[in-house]
C-alpha positions as CSV (number, residue, x, y, z in Angstrom):
1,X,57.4,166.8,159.1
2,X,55.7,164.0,156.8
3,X,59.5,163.1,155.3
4,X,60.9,162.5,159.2
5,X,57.7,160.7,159.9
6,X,58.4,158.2,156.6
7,X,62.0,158.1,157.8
8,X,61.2,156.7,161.3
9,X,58.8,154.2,159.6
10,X,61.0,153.1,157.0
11,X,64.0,152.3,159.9
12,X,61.7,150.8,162.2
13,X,60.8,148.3,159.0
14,X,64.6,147.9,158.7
15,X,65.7,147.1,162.3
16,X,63.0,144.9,162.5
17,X,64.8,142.9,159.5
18,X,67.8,140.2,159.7
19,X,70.6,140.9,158.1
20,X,71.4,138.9,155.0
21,X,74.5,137.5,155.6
22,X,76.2,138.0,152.0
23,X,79.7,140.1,151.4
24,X,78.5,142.0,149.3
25,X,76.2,143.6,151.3
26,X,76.9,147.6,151.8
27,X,79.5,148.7,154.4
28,X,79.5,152.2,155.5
29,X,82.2,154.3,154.8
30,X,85.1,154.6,156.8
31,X,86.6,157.9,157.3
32,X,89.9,158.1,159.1
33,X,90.9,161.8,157.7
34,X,90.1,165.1,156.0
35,X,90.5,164.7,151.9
36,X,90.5,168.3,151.1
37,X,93.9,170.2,151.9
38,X,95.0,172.3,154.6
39,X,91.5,171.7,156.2
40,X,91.5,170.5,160.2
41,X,88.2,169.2,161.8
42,X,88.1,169.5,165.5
43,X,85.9,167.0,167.0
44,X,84.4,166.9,170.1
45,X,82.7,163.2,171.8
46,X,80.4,162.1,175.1
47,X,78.5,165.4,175.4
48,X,76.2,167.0,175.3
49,X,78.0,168.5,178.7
50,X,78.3,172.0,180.9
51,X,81.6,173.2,178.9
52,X,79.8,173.3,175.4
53,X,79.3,176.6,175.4
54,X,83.1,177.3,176.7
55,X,84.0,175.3,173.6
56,X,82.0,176.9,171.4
57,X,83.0,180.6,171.7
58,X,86.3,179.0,171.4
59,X,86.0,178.1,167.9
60,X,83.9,181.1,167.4
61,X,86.7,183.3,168.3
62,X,89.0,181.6,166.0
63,X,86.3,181.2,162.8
64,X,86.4,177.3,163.2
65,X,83.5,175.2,163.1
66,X,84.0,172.2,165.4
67,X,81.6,168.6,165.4
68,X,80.1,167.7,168.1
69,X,79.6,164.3,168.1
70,X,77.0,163.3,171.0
71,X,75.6,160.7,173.2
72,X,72.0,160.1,174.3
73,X,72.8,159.2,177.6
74,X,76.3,159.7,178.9
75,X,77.4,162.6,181.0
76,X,73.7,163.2,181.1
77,X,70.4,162.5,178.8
78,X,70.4,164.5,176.0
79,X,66.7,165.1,176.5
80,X,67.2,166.9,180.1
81,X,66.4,170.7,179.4
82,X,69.9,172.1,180.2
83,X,71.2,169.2,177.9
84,X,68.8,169.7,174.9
85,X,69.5,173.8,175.0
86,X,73.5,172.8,174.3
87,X,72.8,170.5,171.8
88,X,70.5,173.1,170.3
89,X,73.2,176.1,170.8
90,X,76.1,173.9,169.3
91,X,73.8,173.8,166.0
92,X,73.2,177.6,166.1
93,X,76.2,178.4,166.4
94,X,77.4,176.5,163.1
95,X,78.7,173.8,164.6
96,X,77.8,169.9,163.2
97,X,76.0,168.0,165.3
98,X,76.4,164.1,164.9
99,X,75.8,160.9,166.7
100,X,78.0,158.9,168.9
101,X,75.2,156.3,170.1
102,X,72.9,156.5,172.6
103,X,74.8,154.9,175.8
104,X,78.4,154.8,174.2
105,X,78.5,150.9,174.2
106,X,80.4,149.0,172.8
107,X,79.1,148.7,169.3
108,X,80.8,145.6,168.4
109,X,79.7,143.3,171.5
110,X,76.0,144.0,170.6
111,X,73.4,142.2,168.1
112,X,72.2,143.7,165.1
113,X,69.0,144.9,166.3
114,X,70.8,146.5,169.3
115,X,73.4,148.3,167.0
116,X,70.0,149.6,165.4
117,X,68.7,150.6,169.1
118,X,71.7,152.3,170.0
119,X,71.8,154.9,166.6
120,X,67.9,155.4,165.9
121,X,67.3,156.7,169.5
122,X,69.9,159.6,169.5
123,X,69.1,160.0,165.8
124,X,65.4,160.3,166.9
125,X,66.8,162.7,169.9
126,X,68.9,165.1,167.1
127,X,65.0,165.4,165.0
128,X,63.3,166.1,167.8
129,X,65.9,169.0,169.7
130,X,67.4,170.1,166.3
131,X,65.6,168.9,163.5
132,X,68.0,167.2,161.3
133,X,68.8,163.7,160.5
134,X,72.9,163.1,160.8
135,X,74.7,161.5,158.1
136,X,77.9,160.9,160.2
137,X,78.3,158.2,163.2
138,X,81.2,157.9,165.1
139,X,81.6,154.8,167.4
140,X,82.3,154.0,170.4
141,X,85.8,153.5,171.2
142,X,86.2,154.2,167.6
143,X,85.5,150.3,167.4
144,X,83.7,148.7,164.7
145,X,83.3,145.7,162.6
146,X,80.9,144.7,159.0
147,X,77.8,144.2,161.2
148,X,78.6,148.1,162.6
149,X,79.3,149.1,159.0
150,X,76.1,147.7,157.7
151,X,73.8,149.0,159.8
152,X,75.3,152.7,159.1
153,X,74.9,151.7,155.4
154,X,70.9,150.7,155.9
155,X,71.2,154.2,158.1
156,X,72.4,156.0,155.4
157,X,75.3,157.5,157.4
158,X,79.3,157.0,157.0
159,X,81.7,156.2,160.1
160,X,84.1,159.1,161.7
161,X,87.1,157.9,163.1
162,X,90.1,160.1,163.5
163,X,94.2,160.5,162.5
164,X,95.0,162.3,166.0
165,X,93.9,162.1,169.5
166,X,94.6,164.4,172.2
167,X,94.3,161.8,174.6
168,X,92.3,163.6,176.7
169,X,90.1,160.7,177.8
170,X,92.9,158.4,178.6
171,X,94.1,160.4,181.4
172,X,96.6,163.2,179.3
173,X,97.5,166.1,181.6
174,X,96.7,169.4,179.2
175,X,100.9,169.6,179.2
176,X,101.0,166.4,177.3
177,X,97.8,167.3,175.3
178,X,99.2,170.4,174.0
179,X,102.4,168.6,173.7
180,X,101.0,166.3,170.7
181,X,99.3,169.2,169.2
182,X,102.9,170.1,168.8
183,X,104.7,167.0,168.0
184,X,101.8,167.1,165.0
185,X,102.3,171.0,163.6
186,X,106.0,170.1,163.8
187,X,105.1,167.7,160.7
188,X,102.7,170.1,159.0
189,X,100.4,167.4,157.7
190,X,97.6,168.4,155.0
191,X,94.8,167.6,157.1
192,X,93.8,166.8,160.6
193,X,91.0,164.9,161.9
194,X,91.2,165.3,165.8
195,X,89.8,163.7,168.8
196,X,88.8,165.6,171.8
197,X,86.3,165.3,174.4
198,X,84.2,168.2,175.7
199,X,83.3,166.4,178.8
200,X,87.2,167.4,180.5
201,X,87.3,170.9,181.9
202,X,90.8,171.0,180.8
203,X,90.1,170.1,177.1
204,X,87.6,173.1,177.3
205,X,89.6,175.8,179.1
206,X,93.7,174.7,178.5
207,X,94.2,172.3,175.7
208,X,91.5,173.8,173.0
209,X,92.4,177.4,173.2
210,X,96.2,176.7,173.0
211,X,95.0,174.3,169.6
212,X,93.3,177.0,168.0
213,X,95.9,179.4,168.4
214,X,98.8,177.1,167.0
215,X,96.2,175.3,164.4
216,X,95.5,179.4,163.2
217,X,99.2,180.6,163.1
218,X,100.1,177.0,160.7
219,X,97.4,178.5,158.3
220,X,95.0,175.6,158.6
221,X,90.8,175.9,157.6
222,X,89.2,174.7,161.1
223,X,85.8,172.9,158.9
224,X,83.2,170.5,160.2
225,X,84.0,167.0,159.6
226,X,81.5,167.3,156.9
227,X,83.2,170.5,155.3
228,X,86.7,168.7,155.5
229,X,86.0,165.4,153.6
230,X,83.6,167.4,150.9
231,X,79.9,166.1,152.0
232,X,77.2,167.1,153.4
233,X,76.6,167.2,157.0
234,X,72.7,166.1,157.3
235,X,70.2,163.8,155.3
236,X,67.4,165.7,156.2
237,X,67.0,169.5,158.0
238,X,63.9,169.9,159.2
239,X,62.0,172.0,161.9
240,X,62.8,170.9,165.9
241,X,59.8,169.9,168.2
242,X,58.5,171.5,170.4
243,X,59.3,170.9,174.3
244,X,56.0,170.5,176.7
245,X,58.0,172.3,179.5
246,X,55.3,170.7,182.1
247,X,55.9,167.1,180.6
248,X,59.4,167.4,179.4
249,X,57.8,166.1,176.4
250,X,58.2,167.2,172.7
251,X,55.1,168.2,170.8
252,X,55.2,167.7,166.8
253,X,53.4,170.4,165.2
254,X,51.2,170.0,162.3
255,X,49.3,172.8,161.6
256,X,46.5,173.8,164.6
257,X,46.9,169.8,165.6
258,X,49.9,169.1,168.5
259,X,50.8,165.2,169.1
260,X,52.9,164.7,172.2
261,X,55.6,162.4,171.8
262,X,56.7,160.8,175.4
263,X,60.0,160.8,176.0
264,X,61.5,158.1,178.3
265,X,64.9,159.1,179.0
């Protein structure tokens, strides 16, 4: 509790900062695929959302462990109880949990102390409901620039992208989904690093479970992003808070002593 405590001090000091403008300032890393071999990560954005759980036992069925990389405030607010629960039940299930901003905006249209507003609050959200500190971002609309890049260095965390998308968010009936899941086995690459959405009903119930069965007769490993590129998933694990259901606040515990922290969500 006293380590998440210095981290939330010593990012508030940072955001609080300019930039230097100098190139050689640290950029995060970019990751566009897996690096170990016949390894797949299945990746899941915009939630958390009511077909988690189908999701879930999906992978669970077929021994793969997807990422879910979530919003604060999308499809709903992450700190909403039915919300907070999936978030929690993706992590006990063995899933990675990960950020995708608070809002999903447009990282690359805002100002470096809005970038910083826009990771620390769903960061702050994954501490509170799950009690770990992600060490994996994946942006917006998979856009980015060096201003993105350095303030997922300062954060400590390295940028997702991905090498297939199911096109699930651009309108993809689950025919033409599972249709590029196809078109991509038929090349039997050495990794995978897909993009799915676990907002779509149809990702959930028709295009996922037709993946995992092709994905499992090729052979493939279905890992975590983190498992598939050899690093670890969190900075920090640490204990959850714990939700004041007559407040919809989270209390931190320190021993007999309980600090509400509001949430304004």
């Amino acid at each position: 509790m006293i380590f998440q405590t210095f981290i939330t001090l010593f990012f508030a000091l940072l955001v609080s900062s300019t930039p230097v403008k100098d190139k050689r300032q640290s950029l995060a890393r970019v990751i566009t695929k897996c690096t170990e071999p016949n390894t797949v990560a299945l990746t899941f954005d915009d939630g958390p959302w009511v077909y988690l759980y189908d999701v879930s036992k999906a992978l669970v069925q077929y021994n793969a462990t997807g990422t879910f990389f979530f919003n604060g405030n999308n499809y709903g607010c992450i700190y909403d109880p039915d919300e907070a629960k999936r978030v929690l039940y993706a992590y006990q299930k063995g899933h990675m949990v990960a950020s995708h901003t608070w809002s999903h905006s447009d990282l690359t249209t805002l100002s470096w102390d809005k970038i910083h507003d826009e990771m620390w609050k769903v960061e702050q959200a994954l501490q509170r409901i799950v009690g770990v500190y992600p060490a994996f971002m994946r942006p917006p609309y998979g856009n980015y620039n060096d201003l993105v890049r350095q303030a997922s260095a300062v954060r400590g965390q390295s940028l997702v992208i991905w090498d297939f998308d199911s096109q699930d968010s651009i309108g993809a009936t689950p025919a033409e989904s599972e249709q590029l899941y196809d078109e991509l086995l038929a090349k039997h690459p050495s990794t995978i690093l897909a993009l799915n959405h676990e907002v779509y009903e149809t990702t959930a119930h028709q295009v996922l479970p037709y993946a995992l069965e092709k994905l499992s007769k090729a052979g493939y490993k279905m890992v975590s992003v983190a498992e598939c590129v050899g690093l670890p998933p969190y900075q920090s694990v640490g204990s959850p808070a714990v939700r004041d259901v007559s407040t919809h606040s989270y209390k931190k515990v320190n021993g007999d002593r309980k600090v509400i922290n509001r949430i304004d969500a």
